[in-house]
Backbone as ProteinMPNN parsed JSONL, in Angstrom:
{"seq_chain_A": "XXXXXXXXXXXXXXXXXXXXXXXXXXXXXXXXXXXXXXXXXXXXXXXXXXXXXXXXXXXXXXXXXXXXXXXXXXXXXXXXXXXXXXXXXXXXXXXXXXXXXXXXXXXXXXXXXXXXXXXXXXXXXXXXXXXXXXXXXXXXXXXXXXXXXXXXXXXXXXXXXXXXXXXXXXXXXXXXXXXXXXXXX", "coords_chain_A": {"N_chain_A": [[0.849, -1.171, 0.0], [0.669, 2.215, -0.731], [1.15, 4.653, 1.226], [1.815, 6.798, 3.362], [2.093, 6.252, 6.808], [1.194, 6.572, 10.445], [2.717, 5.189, 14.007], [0.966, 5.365, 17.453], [2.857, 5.609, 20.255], [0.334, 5.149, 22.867], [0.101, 7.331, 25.892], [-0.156, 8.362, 29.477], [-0.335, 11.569, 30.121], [1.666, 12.154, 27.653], [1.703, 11.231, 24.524], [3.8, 9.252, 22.117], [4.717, 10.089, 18.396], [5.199, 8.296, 14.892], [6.166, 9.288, 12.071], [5.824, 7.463, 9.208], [7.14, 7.43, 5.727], [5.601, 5.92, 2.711], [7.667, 4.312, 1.965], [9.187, 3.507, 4.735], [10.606, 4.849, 5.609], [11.84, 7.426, 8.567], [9.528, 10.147, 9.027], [8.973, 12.219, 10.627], [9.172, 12.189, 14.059], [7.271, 12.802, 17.046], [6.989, 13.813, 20.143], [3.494, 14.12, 21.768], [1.363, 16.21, 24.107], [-1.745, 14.66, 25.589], [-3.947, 16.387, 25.018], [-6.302, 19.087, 23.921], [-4.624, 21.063, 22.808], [-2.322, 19.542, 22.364], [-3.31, 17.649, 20.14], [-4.199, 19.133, 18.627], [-1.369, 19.798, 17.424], [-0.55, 16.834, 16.705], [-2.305, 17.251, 14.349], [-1.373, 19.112, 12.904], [0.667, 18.414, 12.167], [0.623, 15.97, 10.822], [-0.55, 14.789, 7.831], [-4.377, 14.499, 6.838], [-4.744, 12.33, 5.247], [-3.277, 9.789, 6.196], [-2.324, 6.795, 7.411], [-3.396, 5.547, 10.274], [-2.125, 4.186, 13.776], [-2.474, 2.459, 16.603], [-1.921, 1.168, 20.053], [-4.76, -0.62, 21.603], [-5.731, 0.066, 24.405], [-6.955, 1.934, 27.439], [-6.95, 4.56, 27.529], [-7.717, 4.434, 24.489], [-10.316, 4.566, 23.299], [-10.98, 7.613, 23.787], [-8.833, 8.373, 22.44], [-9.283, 7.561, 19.68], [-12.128, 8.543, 19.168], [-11.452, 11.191, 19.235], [-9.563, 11.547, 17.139], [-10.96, 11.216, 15.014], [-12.934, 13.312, 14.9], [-11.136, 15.403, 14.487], [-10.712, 14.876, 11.783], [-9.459, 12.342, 10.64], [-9.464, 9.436, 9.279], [-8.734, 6.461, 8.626], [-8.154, 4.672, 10.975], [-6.15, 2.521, 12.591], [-6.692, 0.057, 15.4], [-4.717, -1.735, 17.325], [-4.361, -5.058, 19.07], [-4.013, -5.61, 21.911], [-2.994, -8.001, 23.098], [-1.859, -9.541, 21.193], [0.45, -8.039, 20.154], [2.64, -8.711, 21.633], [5.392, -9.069, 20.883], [6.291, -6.292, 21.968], [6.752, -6.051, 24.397], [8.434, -8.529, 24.81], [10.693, -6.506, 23.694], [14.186, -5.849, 23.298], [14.83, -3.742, 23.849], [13.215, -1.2, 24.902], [11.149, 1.599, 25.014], [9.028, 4.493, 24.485], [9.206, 5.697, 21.795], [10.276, 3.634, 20.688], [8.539, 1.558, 20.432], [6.423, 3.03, 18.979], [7.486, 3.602, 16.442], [7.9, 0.577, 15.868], [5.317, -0.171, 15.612], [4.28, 1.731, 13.556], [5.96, 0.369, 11.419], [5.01, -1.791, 11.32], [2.531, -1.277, 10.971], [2.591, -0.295, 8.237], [3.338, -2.581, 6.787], [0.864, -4.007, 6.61], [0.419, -5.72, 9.018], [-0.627, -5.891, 11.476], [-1.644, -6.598, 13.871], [-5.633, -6.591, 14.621], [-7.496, -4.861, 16.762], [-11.082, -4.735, 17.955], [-12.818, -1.868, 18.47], [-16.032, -1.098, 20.668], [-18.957, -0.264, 19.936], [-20.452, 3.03, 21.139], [-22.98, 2.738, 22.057], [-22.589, -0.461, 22.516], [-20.807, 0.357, 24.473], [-21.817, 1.397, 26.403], [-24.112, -0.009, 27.194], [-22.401, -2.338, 28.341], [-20.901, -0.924, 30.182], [-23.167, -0.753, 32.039], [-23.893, -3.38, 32.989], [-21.721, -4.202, 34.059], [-21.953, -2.328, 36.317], [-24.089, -3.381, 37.308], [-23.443, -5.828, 38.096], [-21.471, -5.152, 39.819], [-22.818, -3.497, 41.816], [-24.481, -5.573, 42.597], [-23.16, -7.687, 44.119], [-21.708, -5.684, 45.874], [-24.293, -5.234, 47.459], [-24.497, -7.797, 48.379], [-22.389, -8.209, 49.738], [-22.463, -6.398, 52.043], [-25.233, -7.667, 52.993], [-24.134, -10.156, 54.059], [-22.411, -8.84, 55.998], [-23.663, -7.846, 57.929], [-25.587, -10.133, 58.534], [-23.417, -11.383, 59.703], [-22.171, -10.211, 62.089], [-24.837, -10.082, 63.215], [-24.536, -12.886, 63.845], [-22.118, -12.976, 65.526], [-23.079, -11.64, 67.79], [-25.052, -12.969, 68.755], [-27.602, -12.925, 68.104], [-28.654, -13.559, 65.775], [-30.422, -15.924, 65.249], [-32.253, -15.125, 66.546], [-33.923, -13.955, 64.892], [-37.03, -13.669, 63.05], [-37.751, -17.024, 61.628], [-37.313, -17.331, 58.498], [-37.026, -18.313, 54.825], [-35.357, -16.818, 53.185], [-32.85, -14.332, 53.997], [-33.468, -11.508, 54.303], [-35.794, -11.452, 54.239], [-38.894, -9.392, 54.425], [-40.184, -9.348, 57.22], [-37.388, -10.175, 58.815], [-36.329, -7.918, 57.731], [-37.776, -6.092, 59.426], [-37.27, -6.415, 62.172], [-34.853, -6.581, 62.05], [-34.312, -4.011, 62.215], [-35.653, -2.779, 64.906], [-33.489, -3.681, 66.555], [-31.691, -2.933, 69.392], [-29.279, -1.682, 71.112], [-28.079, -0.149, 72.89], [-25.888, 1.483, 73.248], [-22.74, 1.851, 71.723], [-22.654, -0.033, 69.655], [-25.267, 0.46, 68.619], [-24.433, 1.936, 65.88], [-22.968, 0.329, 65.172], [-24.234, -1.55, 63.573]], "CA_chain_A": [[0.0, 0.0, 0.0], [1.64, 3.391, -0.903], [0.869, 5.735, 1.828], [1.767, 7.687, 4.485], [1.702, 5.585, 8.605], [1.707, 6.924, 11.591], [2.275, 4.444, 14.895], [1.062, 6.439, 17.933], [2.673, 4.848, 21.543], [-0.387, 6.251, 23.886], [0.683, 7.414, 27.129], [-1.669, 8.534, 29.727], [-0.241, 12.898, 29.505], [1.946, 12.49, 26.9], [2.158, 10.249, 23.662], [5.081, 9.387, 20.821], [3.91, 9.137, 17.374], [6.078, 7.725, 14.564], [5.657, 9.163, 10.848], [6.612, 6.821, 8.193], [6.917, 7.405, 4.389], [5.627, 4.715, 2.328], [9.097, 3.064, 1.668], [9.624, 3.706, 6.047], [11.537, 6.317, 5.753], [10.899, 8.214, 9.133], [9.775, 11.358, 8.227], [9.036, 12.512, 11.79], [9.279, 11.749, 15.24], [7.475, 13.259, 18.131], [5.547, 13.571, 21.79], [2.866, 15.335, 21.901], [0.164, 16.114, 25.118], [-3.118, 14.186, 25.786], [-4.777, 17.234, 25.431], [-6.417, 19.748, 22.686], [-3.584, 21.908, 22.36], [-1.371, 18.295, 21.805], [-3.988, 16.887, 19.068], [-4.02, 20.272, 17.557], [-0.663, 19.242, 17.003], [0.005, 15.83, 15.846], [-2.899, 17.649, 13.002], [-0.9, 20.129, 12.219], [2.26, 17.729, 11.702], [0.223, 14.798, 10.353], [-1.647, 14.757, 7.435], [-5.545, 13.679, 6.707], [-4.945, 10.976, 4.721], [-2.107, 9.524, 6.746], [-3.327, 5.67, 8.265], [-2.868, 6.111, 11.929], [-2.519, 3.207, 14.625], [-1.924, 2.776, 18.261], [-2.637, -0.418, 20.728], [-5.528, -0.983, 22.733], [-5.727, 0.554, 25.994], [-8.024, 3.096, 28.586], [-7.676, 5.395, 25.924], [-8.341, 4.153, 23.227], [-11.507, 4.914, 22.453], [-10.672, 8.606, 23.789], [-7.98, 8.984, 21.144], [-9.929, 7.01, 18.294], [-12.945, 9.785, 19.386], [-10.768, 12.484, 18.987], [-8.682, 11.736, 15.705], [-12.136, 11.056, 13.96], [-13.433, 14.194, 14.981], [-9.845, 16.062, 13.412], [-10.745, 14.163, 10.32], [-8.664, 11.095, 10.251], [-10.401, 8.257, 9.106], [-8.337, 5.651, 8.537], [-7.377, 4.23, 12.197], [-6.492, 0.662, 13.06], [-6.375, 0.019, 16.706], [-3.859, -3.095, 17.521], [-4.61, -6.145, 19.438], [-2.546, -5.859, 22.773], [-2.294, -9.337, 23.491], [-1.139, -9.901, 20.177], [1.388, -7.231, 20.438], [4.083, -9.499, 22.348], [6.523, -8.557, 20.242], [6.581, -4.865, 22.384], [7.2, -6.636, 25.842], [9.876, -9.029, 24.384], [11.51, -6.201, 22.996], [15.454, -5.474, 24.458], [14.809, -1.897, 23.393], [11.501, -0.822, 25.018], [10.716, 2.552, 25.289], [7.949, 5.12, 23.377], [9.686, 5.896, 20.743], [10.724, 2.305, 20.069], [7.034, 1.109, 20.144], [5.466, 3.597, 18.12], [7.997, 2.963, 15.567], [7.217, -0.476, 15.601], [3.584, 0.171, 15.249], [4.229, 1.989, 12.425], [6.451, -0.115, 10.697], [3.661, -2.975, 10.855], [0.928, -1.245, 10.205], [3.249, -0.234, 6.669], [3.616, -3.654, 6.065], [-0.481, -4.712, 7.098], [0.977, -6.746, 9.743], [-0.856, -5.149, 12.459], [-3.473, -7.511, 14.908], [-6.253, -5.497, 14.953], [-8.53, -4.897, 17.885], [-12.112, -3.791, 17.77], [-13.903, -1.047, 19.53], [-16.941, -0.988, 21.15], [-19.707, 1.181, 19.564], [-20.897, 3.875, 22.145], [-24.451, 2.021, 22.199], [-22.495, -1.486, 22.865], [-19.84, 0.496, 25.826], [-22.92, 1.924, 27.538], [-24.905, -1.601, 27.445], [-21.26, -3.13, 29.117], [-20.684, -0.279, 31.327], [-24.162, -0.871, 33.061], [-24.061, -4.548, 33.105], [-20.407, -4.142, 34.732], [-22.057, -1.868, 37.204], [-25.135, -4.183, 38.087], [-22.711, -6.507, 39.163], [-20.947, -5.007, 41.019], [-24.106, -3.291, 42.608], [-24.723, -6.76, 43.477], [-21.479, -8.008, 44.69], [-21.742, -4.904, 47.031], [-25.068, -5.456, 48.133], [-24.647, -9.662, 49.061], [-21.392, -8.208, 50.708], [-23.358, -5.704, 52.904], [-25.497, -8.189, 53.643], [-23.4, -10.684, 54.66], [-21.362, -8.249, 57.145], [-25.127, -7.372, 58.996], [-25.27, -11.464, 59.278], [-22.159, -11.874, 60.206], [-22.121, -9.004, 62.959], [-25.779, -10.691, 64.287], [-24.597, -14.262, 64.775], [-21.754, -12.497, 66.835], [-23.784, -10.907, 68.622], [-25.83, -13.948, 69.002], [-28.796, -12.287, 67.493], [-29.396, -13.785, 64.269], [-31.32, -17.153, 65.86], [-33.931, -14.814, 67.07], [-35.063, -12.822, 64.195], [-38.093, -14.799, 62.349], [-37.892, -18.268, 60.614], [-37.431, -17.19, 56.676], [-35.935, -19.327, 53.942], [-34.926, -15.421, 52.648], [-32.322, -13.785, 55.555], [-33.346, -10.242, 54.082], [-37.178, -11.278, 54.198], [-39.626, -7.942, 54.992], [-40.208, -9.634, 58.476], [-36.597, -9.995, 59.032], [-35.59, -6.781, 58.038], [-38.654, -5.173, 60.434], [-36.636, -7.263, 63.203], [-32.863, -6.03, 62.517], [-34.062, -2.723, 62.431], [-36.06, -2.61, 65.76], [-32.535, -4.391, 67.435], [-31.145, -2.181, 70.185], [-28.222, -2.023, 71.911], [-28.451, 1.201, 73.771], [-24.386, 1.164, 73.162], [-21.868, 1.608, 70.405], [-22.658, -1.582, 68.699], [-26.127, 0.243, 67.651], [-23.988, 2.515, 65.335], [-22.04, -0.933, 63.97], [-25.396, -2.046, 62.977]], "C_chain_A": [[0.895, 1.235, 0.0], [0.844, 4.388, -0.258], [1.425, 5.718, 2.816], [1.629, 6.434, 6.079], [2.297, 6.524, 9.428], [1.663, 5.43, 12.705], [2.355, 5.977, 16.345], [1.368, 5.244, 19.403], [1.882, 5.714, 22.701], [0.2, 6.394, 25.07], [-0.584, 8.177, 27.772], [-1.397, 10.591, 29.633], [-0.129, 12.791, 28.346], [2.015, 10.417, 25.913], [3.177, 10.422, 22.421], [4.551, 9.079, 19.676], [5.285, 9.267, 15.764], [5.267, 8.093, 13.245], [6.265, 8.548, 9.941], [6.196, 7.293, 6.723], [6.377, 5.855, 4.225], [6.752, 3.609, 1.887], [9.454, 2.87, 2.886], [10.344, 3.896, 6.075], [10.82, 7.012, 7.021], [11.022, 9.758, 9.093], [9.31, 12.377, 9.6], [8.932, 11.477, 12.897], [8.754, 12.221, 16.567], [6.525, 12.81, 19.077], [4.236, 15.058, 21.119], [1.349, 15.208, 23.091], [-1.237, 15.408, 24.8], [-3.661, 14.994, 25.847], [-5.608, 18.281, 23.812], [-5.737, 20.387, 22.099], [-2.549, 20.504, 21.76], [-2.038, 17.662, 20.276], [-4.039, 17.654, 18.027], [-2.254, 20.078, 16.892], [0.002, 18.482, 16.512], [-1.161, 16.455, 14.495], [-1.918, 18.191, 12.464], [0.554, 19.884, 11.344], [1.939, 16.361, 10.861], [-0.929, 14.598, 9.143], [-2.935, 13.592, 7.132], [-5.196, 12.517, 6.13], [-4.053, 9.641, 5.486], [-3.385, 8.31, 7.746], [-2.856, 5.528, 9.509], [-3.143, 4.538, 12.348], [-1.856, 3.168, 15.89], [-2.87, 1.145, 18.634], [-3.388, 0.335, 21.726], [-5.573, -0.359, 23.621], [-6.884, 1.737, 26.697], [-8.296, 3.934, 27.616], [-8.023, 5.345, 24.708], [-9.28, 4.836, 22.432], [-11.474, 6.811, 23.054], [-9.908, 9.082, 22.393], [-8.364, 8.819, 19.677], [-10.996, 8.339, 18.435], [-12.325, 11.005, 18.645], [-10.319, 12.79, 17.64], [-9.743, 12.063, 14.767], [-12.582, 12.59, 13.868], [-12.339, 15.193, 14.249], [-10.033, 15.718, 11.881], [-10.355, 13.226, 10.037], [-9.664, 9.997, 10.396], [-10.091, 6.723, 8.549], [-7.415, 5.225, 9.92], [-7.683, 3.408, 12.391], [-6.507, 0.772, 14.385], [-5.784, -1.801, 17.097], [-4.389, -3.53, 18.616], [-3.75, -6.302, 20.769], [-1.998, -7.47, 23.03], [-1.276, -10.164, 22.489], [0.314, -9.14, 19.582], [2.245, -7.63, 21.197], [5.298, -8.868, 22.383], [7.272, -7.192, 20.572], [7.003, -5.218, 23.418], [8.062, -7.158, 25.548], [11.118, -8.244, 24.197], [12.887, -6.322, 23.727], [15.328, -4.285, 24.694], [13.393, -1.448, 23.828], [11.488, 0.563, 25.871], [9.565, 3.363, 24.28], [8.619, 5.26, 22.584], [10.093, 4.401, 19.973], [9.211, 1.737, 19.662], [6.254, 1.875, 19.58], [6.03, 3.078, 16.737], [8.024, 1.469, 14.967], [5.898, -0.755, 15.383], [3.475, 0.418, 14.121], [4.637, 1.09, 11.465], [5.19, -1.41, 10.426], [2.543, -2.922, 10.332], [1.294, -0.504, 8.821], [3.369, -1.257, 5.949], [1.919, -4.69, 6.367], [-0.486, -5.69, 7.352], [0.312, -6.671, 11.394], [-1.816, -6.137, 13.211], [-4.323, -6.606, 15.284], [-7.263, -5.913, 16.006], [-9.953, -4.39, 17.906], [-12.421, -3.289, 18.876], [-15.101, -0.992, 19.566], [-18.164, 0.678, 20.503], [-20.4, 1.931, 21.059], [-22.072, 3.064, 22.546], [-24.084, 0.702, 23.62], [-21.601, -0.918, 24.35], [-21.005, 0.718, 26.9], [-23.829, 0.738, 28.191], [-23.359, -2.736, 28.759], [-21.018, -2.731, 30.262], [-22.041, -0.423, 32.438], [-24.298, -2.057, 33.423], [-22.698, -4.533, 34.606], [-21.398, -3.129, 36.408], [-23.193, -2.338, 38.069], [-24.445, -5.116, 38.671], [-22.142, -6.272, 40.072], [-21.705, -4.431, 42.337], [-24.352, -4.567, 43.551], [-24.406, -7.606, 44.283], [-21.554, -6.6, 46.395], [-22.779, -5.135, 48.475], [-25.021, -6.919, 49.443], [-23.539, -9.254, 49.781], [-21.873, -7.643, 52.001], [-24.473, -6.216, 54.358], [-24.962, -9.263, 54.61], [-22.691, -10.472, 56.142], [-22.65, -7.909, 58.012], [-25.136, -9.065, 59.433], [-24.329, -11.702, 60.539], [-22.182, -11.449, 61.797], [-23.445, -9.867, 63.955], [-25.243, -11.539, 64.676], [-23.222, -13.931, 65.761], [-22.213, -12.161, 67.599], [-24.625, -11.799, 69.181], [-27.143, -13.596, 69.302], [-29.337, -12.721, 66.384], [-30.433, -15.127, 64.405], [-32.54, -16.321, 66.156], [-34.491, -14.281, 66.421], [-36.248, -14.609, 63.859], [-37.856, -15.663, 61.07], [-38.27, -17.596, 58.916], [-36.496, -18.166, 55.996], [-34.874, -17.519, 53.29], [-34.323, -14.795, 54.067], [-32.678, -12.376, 55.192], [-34.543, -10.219, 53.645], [-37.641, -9.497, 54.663], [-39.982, -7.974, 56.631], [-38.691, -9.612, 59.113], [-36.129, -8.527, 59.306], [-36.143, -5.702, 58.889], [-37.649, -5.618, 61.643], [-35.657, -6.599, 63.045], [-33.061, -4.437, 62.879], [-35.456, -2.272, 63.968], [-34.776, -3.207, 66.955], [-31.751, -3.351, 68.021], [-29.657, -2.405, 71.143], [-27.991, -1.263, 73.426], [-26.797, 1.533, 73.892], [-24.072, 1.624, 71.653], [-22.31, 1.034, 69.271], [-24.024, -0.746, 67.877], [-25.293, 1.365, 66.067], [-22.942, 1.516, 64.337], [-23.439, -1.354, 63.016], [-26.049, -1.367, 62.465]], "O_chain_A": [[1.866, 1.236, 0.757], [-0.033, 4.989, -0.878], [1.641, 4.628, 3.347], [0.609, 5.753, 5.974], [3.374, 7.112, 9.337], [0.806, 4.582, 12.457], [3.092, 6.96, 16.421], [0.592, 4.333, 19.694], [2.388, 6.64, 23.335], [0.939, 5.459, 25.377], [-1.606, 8.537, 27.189], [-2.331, 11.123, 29.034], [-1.073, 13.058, 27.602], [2.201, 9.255, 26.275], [3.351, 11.493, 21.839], [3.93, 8.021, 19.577], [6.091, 10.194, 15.68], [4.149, 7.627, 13.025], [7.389, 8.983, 9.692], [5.009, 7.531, 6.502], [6.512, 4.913, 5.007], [6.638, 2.423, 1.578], [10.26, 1.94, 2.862], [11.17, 3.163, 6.62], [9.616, 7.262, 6.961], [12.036, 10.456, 9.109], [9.399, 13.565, 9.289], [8.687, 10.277, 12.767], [9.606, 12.154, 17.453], [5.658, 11.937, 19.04], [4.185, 16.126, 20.508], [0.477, 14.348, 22.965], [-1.781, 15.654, 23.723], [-4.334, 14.923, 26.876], [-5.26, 17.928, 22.686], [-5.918, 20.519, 20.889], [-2.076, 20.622, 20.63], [-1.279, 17.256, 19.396], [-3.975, 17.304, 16.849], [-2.139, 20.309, 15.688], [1.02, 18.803, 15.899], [-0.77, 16.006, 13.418], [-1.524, 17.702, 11.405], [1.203, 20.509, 10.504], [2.842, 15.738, 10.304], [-2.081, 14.287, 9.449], [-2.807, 12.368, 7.134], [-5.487, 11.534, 6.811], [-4.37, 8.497, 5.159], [-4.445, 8.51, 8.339], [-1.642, 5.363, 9.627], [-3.911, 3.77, 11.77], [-0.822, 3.777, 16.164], [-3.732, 0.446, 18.1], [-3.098, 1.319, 22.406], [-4.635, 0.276, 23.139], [-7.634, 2.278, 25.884], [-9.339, 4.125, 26.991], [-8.581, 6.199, 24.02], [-9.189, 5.442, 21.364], [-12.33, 7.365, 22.365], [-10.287, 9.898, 21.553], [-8.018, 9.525, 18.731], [-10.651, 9.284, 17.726], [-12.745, 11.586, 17.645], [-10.516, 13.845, 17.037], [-9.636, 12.924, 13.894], [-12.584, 13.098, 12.746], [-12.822, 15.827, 13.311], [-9.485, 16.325, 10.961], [-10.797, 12.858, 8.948], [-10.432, 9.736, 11.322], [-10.956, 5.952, 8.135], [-6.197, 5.403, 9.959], [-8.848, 3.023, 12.487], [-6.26, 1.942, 14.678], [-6.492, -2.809, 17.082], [-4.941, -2.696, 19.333], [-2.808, -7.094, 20.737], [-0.846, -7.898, 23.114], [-0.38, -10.978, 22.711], [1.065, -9.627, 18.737], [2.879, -6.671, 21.638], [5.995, -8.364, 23.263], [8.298, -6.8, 20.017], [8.029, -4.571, 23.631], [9.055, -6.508, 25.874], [12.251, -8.697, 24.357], [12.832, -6.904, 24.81], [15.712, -3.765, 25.742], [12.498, -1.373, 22.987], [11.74, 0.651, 27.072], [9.252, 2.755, 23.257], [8.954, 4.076, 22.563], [10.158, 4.267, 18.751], [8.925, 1.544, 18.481], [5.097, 1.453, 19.597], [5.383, 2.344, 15.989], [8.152, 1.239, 13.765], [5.58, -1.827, 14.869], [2.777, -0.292, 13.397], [3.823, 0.872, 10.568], [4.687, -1.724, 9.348], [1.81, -3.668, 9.683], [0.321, -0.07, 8.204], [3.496, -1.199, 4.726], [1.92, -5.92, 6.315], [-0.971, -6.624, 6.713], [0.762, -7.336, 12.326], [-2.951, -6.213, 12.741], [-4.02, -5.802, 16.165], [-7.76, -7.034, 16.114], [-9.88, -3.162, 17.849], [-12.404, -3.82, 19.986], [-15.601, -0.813, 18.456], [-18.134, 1.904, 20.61], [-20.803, 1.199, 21.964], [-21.963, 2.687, 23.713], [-24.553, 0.589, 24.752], [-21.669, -1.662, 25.328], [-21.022, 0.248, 28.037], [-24.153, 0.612, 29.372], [-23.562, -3.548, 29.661], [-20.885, -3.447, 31.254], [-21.841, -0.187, 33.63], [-24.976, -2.082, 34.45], [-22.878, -4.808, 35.792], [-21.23, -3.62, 37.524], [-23.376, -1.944, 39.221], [-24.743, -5.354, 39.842], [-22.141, -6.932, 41.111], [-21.429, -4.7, 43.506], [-24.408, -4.618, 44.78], [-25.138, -8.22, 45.06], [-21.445, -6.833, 47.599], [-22.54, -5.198, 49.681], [-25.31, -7.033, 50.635], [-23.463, -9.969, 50.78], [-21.732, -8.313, 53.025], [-24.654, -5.865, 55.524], [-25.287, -9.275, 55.798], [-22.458, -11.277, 57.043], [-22.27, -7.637, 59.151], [-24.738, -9.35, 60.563], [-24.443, -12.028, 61.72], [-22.21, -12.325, 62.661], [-23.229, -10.236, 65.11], [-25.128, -11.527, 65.901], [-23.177, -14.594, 66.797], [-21.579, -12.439, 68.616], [-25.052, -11.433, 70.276], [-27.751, -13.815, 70.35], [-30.434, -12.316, 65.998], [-31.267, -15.242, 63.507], [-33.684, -16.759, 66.031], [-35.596, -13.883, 66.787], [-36.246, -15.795, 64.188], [-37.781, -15.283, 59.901], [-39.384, -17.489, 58.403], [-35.481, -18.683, 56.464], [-33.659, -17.537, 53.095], [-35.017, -14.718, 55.081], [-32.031, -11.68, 55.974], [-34.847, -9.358, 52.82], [-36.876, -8.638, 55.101], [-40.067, -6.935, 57.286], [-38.69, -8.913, 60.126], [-35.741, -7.998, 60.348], [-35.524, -4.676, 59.171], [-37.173, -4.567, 62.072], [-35.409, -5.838, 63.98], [-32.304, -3.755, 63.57], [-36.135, -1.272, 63.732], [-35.072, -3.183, 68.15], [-31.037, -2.747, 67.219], [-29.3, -3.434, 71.716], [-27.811, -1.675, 74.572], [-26.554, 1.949, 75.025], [-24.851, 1.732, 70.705], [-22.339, 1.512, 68.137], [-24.138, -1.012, 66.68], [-26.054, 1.318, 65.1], [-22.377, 1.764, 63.271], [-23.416, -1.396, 61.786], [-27.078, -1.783, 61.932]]}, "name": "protein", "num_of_chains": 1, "seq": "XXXXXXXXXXXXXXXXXXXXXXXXXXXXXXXXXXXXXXXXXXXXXXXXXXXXXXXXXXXXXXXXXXXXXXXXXXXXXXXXXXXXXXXXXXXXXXXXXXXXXXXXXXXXXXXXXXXXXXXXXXXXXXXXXXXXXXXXXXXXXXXXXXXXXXXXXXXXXXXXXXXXXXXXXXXXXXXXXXXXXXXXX"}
């Protein structure tokens, strides 16, 4: 393919991004900030048509967001697990791994990764957060158990197959101490 690569190594301020000619020739080299004043800059040094790629990570879909919105519309996003070949290296720093980014995604060698459409992150991000909702909750409860049968209180609430029945929980919350303990409970 005769064009233009960038590889970009993200960082979480700053990132390195790696311009190759189509023969990989590098025809720049730099950092530039996680920020609008930084993006305004790899534009201004990178042109539109130019096939951009970077691995996987937190930002990702921040920096894919962003480029699109600059205009760039040709961005792969690499495969970290399949990206080995950056952890192995002897030589591992940003500048070494963008440059290797680039060079692969010049030779469409790249493992690509997909992103999540906004629709499908929002459907993940709430699923992710019902669990853990729930995980919190059964922990919650647990530690109010726990705390009664120390107390050698949990035998006397009322016979349920459910420990967080509506009769139960009338019971824990009429349980007195006249002490400390009612402030544990």
């Amino acid at each position: 393919m005769n064009s233009f690569v960038v590889g970009i190594d993200i960082g979480e301020e700053k990132s390195v991004a790696t311009y190759l000619s189509p023969d990989g020739e590098v025809k720049d080299n730099f950092e530039f900030t996680m920020n609008n004043d930084g993006y305004n800059e790899f534009a201004s040094r990178i042109p539109m048509e130019t096939r951009i790629a970077f691995e996987a990570s937190g930002s990702a879909y921040v920096v894919n967001s962003t480029l699109r919105k600059l205009g760039y519309c040709d961005i792969t996003v690499a495969h970290p697990k399949e990206l080995s070949w950056i952890v192995k290296s002897k030589k591992k720093n940003d500048k070494v791994d963008s440059l290797k980014l680039a060079k692969l995604h010049l030779v469409n060698m790249l493992p690509e990764s997909h992103l999540l459409s906004e629709e499908d992150r929002i459907f993940r991000d709430l699923l992710i957060q019902r669990v853990r909702l729930s995980n919190d909750i059964a922990s919650v409860k647990n530690s109010i158990i726990g705390y009664l049968k120390r107390e050698g209180l949990y035998s006397s609430l009322p016979e349920s197959n459910d420990s967080f029945s509506e009769k139960r929980r009338e019971a824990i919350k009429e349980i007195r101490f006249d002490n400390q303990k009612d402030l544990v409970l």
